[in-house]
C-alpha positions in Angstrom: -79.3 -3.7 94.7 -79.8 -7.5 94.9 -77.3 -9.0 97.1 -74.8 -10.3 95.3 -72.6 -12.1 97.7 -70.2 -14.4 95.2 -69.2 -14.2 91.7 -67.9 -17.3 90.0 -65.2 -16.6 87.4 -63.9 -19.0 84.2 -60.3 -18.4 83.9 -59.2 -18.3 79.7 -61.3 -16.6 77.3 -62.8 -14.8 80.2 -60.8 -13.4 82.4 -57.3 -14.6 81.0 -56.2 -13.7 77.7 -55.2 -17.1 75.5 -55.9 -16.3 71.6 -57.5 -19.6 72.0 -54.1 -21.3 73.3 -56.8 -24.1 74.8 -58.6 -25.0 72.3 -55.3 -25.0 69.8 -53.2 -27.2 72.7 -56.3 -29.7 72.5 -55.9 -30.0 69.1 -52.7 -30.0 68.8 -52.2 -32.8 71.1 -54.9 -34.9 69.9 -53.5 -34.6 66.4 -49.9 -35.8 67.9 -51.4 -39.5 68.8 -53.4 -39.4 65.4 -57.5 -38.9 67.0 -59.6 -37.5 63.8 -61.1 -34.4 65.6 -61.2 -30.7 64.4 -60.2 -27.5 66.4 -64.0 -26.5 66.1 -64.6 -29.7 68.6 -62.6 -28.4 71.1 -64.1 -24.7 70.8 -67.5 -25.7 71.5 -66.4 -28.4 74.3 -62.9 -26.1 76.3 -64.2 -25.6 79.9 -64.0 -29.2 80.6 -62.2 -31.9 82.7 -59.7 -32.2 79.8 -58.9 -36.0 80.5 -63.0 -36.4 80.3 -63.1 -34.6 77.0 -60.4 -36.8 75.4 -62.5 -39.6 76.4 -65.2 -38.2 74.9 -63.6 -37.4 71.7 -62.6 -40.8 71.3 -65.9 -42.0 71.9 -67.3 -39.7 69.6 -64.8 -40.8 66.9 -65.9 -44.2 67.7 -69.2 -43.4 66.7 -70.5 -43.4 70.1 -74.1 -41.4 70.7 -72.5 -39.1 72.8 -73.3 -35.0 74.0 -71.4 -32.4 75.6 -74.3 -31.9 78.0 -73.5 -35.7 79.9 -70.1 -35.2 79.8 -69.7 -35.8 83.7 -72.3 -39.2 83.5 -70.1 -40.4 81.0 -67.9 -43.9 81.8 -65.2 -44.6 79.7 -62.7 -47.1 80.9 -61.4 -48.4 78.2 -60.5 -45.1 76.4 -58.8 -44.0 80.0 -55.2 -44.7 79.1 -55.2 -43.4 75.9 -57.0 -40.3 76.9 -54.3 -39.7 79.7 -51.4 -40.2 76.8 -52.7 -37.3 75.1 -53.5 -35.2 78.0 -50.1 -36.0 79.2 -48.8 -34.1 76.1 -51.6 -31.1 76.3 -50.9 -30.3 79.8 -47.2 -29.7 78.3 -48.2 -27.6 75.8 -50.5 -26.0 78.1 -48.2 -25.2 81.1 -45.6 -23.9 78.5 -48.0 -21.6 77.0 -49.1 -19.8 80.4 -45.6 -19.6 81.9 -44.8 -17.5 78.8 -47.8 -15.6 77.7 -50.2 -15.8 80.7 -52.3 -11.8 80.8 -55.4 -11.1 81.9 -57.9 -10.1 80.3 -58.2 -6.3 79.2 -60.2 -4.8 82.4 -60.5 -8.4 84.4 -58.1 -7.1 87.3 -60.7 -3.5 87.5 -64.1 -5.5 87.3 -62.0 -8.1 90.1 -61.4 -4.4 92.3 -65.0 -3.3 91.3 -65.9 -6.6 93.4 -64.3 -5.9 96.0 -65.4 -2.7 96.9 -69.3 -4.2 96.7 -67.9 -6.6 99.3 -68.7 -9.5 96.5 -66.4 -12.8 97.0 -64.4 -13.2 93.6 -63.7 -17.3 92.7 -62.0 -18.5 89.5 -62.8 -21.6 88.5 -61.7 -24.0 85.6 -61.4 -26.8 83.6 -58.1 -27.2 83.5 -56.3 -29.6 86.6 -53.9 -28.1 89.1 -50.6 -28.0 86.9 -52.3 -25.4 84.3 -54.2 -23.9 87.1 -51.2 -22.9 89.4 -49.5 -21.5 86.4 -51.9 -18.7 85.7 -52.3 -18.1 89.3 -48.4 -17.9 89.8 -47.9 -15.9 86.4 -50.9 -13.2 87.5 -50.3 -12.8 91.2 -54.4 -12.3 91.8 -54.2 -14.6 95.0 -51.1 -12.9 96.5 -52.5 -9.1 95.3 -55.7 -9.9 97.3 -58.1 -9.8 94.0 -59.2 -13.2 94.0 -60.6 -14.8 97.3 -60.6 -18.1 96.2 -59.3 -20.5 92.8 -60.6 -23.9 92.2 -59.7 -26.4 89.0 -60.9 -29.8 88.7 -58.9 -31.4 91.5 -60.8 -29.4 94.1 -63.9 -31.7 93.3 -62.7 -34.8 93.0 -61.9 -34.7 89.0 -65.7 -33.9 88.5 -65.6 -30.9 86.2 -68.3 -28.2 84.1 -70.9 -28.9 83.0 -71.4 -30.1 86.5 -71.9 -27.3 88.8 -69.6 -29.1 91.7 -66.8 -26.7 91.5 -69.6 -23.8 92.3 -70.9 -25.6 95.6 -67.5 -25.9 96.6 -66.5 -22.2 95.8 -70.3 -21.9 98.5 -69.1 -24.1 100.9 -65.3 -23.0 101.4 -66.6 -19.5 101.5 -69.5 -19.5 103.8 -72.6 -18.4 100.8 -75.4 -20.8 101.4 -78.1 -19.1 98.8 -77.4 -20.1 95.4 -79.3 -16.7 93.9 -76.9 -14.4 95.6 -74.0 -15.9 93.0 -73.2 -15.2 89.7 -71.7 -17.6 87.4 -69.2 -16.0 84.0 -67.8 -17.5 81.3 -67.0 -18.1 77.4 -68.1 -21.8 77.1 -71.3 -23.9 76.7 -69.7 -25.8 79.7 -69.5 -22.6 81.9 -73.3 -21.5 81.1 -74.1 -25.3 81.7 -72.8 -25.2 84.7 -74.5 -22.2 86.1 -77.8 -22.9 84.9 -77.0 -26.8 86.7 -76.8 -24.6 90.1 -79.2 -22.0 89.5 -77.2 -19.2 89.9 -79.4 -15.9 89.5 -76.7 -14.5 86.7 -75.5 -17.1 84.8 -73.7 -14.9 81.9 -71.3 -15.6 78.8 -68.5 -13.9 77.2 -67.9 -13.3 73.7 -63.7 -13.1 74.5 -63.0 -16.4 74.1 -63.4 -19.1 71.6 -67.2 -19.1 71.2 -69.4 -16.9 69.1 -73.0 -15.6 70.0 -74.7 -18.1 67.8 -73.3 -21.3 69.5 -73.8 -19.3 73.3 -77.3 -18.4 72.7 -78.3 -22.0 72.4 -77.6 -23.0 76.1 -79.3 -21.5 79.1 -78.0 -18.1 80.1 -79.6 -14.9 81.7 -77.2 -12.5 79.8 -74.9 -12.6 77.1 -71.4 -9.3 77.3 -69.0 -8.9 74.7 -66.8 -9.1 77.5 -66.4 -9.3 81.6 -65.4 -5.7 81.6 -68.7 -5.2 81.3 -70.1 -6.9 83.9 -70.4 -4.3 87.0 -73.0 -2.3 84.3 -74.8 -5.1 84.0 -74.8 -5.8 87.7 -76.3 -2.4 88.2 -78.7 -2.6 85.7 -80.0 -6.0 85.6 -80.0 -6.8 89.8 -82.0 -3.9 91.0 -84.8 -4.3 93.6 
């Protein structure tokens, strides 16, 4: 086999079971100070620095020229504050949510073992910010039971989230993997696939568990497509054979 020395995790819709509680919190909030966005919006654009997105919503509303894929080259001042309003009130919802419902996904904590016994660093990352973050990780115990070596949100780099691949060169650094094509990047988002293709990971896979479908995945750069990350370790074995 390939040497796989570090796979890179998304946390909801991937590995953590939500029902689409993200995507539904974004909406929610943003409804609750009155921005014209649909819960469609924030399906294709979770995975995110959430105060980033909420800029860019309000750009886009404004009928600013804006994509998903510049998200991180994106300057907003003057929608800051009333980005941070509404993120004030998701990261309510959104720490309320996981402190009651937080559960991995269905085979996350065996493909997380699986890892382990191929001696393969495991790393969550996320867009979420610490608060939301330290919430799963305190609800599912994965640091504590040994599963996870290492989980980073978008504090770790500085507030620079997905689609910029950041948060996967620090995952490198902190652990000690310096070749980009021994690390696999997972998740259910255009932002997550982005992000992977951005760092050249040699896997750079999505799942169908979360809030996207195949047809809005298969338009972004990705090596494979699973129904779900139970599947990866197959794949692995199939797919990264000398």
């Amino acid at each position: 086999m390939s040497k796989i020395s570090m796979i890179v995790f998304d946390l909801s819709g991937t590995t953590v079971s939500d029902d689409n509680a993200v995507a539904k919190c974004l909406h929610e909030a943003a409804l609750a100070f009155d921005l014209k966005v649909t819960l469609e919006d924030f399906k294709k654009t979770i995975g995110t620095n959430k105060i980033h997105l909420y800029e860019f919503m309000i750009a886009k509303t404004m009928g600013e020229p804006v994509v998903i894929e510049y998200l991180e080259k994106y300057n907003f001042p003057h929608y800051h504050k009333q980005a941070l309003r509404i993120f004030g009130h998701y990261s309510k919802l959104m720490v309320d949510y996981y402190k009651q419902h937080v559960k991995s996904m269905p085979g996350a904590e065996k493909v997380f073992e699986w890892c382990k016994q191929q001696d393969i660093k495991v790393v969550t990352d996320t867009g979420f910010h610490d608060d939301v973050n330290t919430a799963i990780m305190e609800g599912l115990q994965w640091l504590e039971k040994g599963l996870v070596d290492l989980s980073l949100d978008v504090e770790d780099t500085d507030g620079i989230g997905r689609p910029a691949p950041y948060m996967i060169y620090q995952a490198m650094k902190t652990l000690g993997i310096q070749n980009i094509h021994e690390v696999i990047k997972i998740g259910d988002t255009p932002a997550d696939l982005l992000s992977g293709y951005y760092a050249g990971c040699i896997g750079n896979i999505g799942v169908l568990s979360g809030a996207n479908s195949i047809d809005i995945l298969q338009q972004y750069p990705h090596t494979h497509i699973l129904n779900s990350v139970a599947e990866l370790p197959d794949l692995i074995n199939k797919a990264f054979i000398d």
